[in-house]
N, C-alpha and C positions, 0 to 999 in steps of 0.2 A: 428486592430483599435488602435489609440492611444488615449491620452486623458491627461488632465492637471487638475488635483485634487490638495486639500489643507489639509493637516492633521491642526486637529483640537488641540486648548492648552492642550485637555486632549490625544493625541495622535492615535487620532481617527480618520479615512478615511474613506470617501464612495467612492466604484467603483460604475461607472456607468452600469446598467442593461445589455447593451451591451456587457461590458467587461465579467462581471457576468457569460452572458448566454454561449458567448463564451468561457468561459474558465472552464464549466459546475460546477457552484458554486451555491449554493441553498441557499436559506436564511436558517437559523441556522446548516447548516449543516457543520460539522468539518471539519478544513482546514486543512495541511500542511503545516510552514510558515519559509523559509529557507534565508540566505545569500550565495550567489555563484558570487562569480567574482564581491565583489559589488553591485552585483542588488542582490532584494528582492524578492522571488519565493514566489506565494500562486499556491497551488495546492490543489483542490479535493481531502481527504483523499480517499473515494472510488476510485480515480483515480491511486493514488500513491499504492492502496492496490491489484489492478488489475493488473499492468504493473508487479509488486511485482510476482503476480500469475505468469503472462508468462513468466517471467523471470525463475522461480523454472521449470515450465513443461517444456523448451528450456533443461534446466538443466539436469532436471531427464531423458527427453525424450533420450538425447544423451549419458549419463552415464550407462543407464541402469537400473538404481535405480528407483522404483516405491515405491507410501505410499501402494499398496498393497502388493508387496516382502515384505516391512517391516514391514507389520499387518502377514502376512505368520512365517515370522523368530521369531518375537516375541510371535506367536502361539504356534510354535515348540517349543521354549524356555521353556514357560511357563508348555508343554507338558511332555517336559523330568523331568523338575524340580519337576514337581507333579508325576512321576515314580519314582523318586529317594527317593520321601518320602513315597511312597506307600508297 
């Protein structure tokens, strides 16, 4: 959808509910608010904190790294450390 808005003297814009819902934005709910190439990006914080997520699990899945390997290492860690003072 497009759409032709006015920022307001104090710098203030309303999207239209349309735009809103498609572009999953809640009333008070925190944005994202960037410059790229010129244009001005609002994103869904939830949205940007999701993509965020699949991006790490693409990550770890193909590395090999998991946060359980590394609650495991840092068990052990912890493990030896407390024999050493024992």
């Amino acid at each position: 959808m497009v759409s032709v808005t006015k920022i307001s003297d104090q710098g203030k814009m309303s999207l239209p509910a349309q735009i809103r819902r498609e572009a999953g934005l809640e009333r008070g709910g925190p944005v994202l608010v960037s410059v790229v190439d010129g244009e001005i990006r609002i994103r869904a914080l939830r949205q940007v904190l999701k993509g965020l997520q699949q991006q790490a699990q693409t990550v770890f899945a193909t590395s090999g790294d998991s946060v359980d390997r590394l609650l495991q290492e840092r068990r052990t860690d912890a493990q030896r450390d407390a024999d050493k003072d024992a």
